[in-house]
C-alpha positions in Angstrom: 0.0 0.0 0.0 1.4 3.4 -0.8 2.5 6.1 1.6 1.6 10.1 2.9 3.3 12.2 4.4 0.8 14.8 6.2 2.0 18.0 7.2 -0.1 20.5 9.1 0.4 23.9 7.5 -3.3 25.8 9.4 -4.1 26.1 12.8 -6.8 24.1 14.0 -7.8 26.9 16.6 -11.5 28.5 15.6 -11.9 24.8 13.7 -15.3 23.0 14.5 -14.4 20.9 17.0 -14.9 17.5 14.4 -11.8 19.2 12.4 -9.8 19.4 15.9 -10.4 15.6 16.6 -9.6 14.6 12.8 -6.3 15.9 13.4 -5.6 14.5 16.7 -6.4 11.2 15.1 -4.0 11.6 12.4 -1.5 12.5 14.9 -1.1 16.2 14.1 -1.2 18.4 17.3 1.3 21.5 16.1 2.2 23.4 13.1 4.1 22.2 11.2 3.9 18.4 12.9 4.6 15.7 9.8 4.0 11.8 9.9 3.6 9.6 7.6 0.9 6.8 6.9 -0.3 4.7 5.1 -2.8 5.5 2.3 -6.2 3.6 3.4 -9.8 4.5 2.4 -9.9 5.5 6.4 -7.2 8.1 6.6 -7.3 9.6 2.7 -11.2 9.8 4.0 -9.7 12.3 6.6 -7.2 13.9 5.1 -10.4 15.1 2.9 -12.3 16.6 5.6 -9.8 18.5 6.7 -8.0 19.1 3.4 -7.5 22.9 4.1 -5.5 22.4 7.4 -2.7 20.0 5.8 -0.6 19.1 2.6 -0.5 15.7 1.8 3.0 14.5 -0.6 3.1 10.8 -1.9 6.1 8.6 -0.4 7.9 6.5 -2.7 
């Protein structure tokens, strides 16, 4: 299965609080914060919701 790297690039203060706990569970707590996963219906579902908060670069 391929590999993301997420990167948080917006703060998620004045998010609604489901955009908060989407990126707690992708493990992105600070600016800036990168980790890489794998690419899974689950996560790429989201990475989509909060799309606006993060940049997403395919692993190789």
């Amino acid at each position: 299965m391929a590999k993301i790297r997420i990167t948080q690039v917006k703060s998620g203060i004045d998010r609604p609080e489901r955009q908060k706990l989407t990126l707690k569970a992708l493990g992105l707590n600070k600016m800036h914060a990168t980790k890489e996963v794998e690419a899974t219906p689950q996560i790429l579902g989201m990475v989509r919701k909060v799309e606006h908060l993060v940049t997403v670069v395919e692993v190789k």
